[in-house]
Each structure stands twice: as structure tokens, then as C-alpha cells.
C-alpha positions in Angstrom: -31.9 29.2 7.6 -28.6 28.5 9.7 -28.6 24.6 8.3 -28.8 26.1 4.7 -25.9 28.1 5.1 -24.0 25.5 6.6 -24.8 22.9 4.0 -24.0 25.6 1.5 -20.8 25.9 2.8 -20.1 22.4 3.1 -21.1 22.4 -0.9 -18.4 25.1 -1.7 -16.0 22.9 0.0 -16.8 19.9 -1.5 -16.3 21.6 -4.8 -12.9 23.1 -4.2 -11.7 19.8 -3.0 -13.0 18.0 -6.2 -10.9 20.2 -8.2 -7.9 20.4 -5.9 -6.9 23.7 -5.3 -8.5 24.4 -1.9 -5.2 23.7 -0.1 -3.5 25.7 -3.0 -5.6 28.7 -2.4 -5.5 28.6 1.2 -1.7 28.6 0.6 -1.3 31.4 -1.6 -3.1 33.7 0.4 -0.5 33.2 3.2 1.9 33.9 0.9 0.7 36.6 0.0 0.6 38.4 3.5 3.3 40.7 3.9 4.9 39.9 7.3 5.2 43.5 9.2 7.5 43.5 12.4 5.2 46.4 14.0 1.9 43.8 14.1 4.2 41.6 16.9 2.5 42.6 19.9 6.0 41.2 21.9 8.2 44.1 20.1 5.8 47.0 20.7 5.7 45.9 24.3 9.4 45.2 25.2 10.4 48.1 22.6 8.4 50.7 24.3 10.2 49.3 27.7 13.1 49.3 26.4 12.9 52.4 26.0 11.6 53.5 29.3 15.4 52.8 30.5 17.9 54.7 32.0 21.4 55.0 29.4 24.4 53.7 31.1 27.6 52.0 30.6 27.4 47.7 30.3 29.9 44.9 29.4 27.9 43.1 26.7 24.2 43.6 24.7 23.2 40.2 23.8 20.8 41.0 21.0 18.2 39.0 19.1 14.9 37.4 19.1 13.2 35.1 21.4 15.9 32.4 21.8 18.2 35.7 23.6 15.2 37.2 25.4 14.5 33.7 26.9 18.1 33.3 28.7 18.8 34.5 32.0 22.2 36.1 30.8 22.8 38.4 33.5 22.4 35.4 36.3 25.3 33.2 33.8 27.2 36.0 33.5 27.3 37.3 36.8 30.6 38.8 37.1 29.9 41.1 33.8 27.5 43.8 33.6 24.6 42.1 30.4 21.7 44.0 28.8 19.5 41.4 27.4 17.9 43.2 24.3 15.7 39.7 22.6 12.1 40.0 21.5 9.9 37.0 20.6 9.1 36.5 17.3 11.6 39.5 15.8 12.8 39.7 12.6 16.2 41.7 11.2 13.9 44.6 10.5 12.7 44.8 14.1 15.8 44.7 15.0 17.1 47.3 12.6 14.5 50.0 13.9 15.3 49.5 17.8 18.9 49.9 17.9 19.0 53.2 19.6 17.9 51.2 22.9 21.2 49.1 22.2 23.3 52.1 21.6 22.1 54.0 24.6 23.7 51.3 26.6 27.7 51.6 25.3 28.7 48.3 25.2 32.1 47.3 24.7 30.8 43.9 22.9 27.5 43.1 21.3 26.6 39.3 20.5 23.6 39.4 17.7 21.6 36.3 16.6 18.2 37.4 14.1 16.9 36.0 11.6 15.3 32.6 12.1 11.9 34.4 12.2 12.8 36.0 8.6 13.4 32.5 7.2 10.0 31.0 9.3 8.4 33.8 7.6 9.8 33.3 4.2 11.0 36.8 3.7 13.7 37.3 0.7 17.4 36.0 1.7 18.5 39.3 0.0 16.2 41.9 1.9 17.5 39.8 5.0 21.4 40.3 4.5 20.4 43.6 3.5 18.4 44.8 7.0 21.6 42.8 8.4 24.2 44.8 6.8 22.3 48.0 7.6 22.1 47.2 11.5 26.0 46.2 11.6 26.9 49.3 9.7 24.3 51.6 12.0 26.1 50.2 15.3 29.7 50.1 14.8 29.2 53.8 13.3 27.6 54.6 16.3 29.4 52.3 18.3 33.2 52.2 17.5 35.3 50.8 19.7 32.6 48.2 20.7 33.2 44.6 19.6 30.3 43.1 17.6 29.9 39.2 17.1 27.4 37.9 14.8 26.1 34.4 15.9 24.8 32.0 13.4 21.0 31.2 13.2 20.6 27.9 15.5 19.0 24.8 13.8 15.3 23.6 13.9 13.7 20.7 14.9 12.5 18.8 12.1 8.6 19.2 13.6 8.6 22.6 12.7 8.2 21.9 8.9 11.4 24.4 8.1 14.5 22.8 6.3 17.5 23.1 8.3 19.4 23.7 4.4 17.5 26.8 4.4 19.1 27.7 7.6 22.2 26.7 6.7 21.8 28.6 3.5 20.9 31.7 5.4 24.2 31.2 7.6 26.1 31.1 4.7 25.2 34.0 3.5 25.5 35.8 6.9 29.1 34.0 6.9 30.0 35.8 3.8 28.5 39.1 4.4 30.3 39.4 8.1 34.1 38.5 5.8 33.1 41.0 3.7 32.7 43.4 6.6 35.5 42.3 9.0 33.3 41.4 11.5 33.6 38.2 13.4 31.1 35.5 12.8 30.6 32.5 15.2 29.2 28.7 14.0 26.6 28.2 16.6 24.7 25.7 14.1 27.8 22.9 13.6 27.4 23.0 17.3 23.9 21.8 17.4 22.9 20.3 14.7 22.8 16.3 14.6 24.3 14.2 11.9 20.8 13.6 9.7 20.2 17.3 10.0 17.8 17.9 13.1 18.2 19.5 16.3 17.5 17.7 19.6 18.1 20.3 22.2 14.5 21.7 22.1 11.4 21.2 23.6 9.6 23.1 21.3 11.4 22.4 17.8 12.9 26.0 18.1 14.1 27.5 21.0 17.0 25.7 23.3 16.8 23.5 26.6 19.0 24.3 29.4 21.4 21.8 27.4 21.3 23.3 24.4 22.0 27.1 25.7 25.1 25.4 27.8 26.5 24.3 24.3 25.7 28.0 23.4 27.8 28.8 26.2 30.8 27.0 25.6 30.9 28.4 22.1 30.8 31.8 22.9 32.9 32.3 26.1 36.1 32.5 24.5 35.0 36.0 22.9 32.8 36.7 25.9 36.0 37.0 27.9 38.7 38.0 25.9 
């Protein structure tokens, strides 16, 4: 009975490959999942733990996804007073739903990078600028005299199978939306990305070696300390 099945299965295999469309379909049923922030087991955790702490007072939120959550920002910048608000795999609407955990902390300046996850998961460009404008608008309501800079999405490594123009498209639309709202936006990506499009500073195709969060660095100092 078990070889049957398994024969017949081989059989409908066979068949969709004749005609083609088995990668297709396979395809186009990915597509069709609708990416949800709340199934990242990462966000539930650190959200909820997040949550758990005390309010207070601090120099700088850096806020984002995985490639903040996996800096040691408080050890760089040990003479300032850093809340390190990244979760792995986030998106701009996970972002958009925790910011009461950023808020509770005052900051006087808030550096935000999101939305490489939106683009790996193909979600709109638009419904992305708009979760963006809604989370820029939310904090400096709530947040007024703190400084917000929004960082450009970093560049890929080829071996991911994304298109570093669709990042750069996605920055350029994140460039236009900060002009439009007076809010200073800083070019991570010209820093990283090579001449025949790629980035190098990776181990993993996505998030930054030690070299690559040094070139971070020195792009964002100036504003850390002015």
C-alpha cells in the first residue's frame, strides 16, 4: 500500500512537470500567503519583553529589525545612555504596533532602519511608505522634542536572490517621504554597496560583519553626537 502511494505521487509529479507549471504553482501559492508580523515568533517574544521594562529617560532608541537587535550599541556607545529596540525578521508594521515600548523610554534621538523584511517579503512599496509614515507621525506626536533619523535600508548580498534596485527603489521612496516630512534621512546604502551592485560586508548575504557595522558607524556619528 505505502509503495502505491508513493508511486502515485511520483506519477502526479511527473505529470505536472510534463506540462510545466509545477514550479509555477508552487510559486503562486507563496505569493499568495499574506505575510502577518504577529506569526514571527522573535517579535511576540522580545515585544512582550519589551514590555516587561521599567520607563525611564535614555540618550538614543536605535530601532529596527534584526540588523539593530544584533549590535551591541550600548557597549559602542558607552558614554551615552542606548535602548536597543530591533527584532528579527520585523517588518514596518511590527514596528508600527510596538512603539509604545519606544516611547516609554523618552529619547532625545531615535535612529530607525525597517523595511528590508517588507521588500524580502514582497509586500506593496505603497502599504510600506504608508506603515512608515504612520510610525514617524505616531512618534514625533508623542515624542516632540526628540530627534528622529531615518536610516536607509542596507544592501544585500547578491546570494539572497533580492535585487539591490528594489532596495534602492524602496530607499528612494523612503528618501522622498522623509523631505516631505522634514525629517532627516541618512544614505547608509551608497556606503555599502559595491560598484556592480552587491554587498560584501556580510556573512550571511544580509546582516553586517563587524566591518560592515563600523562603516555604519562612521556614517551615523556625526548625528549621534551632535
Amino acid at each position: 500500500m505505502l509503495l502505491a502511494c508513493i508511486l502515485f505521487l511520483l506519477a502526479v509529479v511527473l505529470v505536472l512537470l510534463k506540462h510545466g507549471n509545477y514550479f509555477s504553482m508552487l510559486q503562486d501559492a507563496m505569493s499568495d500567503h499574506t505575510f502577518q508580523y504577529t506569526d514571527n515568533a522573535s517579535y511576540i517574544q522580545r515585544k512582550t519583553q519589551f514590555e516587561l521594562m521599567p520607563e525611564r529617560n535614555t540618550d538614543i532608541v536605535f530601532l529596527g529589525d534584526s540588523i539593530t537587535a544584533r549590535f551591541e550599541w550600548q557597549e559602542y556607545f558607552s558614554d551615552l545612555t542606548v535602548t536597543n529596540r530591533g527584532i528579527d525578521s520585523d517588518v514596518t508594521e511590527g514596528v508600527l504596533n510596538r512603539l509604545d515600548t519606544v516611547e516609554n523610554q523618552h529619547p532625545q534621538k531615535i535612529f530607525l532602519m525597517i523595511g528590508i523584511n517588507d521588500i524580502m517579503h514582497k509586500l506593496p512599496p505603497d502599504v510600506s511608505m504608508q506603515n512608515y509614515k504612520k510610525i514617524l507621525t505616531q512618534l514625533s506626536e508623542a515624542l516632540p522634542d526628540c530627534k528622529i533619523y531615518v536610516q536607509s535600508v542596507l544592501p544585500v548580498n547578491t546570494s539572497t536572490g533580492i535585487d539591490n534596485s528594489d532596495v534602492s527603489a524602496f530607499n528612494a521612496e523612503l528618501r522622498q517621504l522623509c523631505d516631505g516630512l522634514a525629517l532627516p534621512y541618512i544614505d547608509l546604502y551608497s556606503l555599502m554597496v559595491t560598484d556592480d551592485n552587491n554587498f560584501t560586508y556580510t556573512a550571511d548575504g544580509v546582516h553586517p560583519t563587524g566591518e560592515g557595522y563600523a562603516i555604519w558607524m562612521d556614517g551615523i556619528r556625526e548625528y549621534v553626537y551632535e
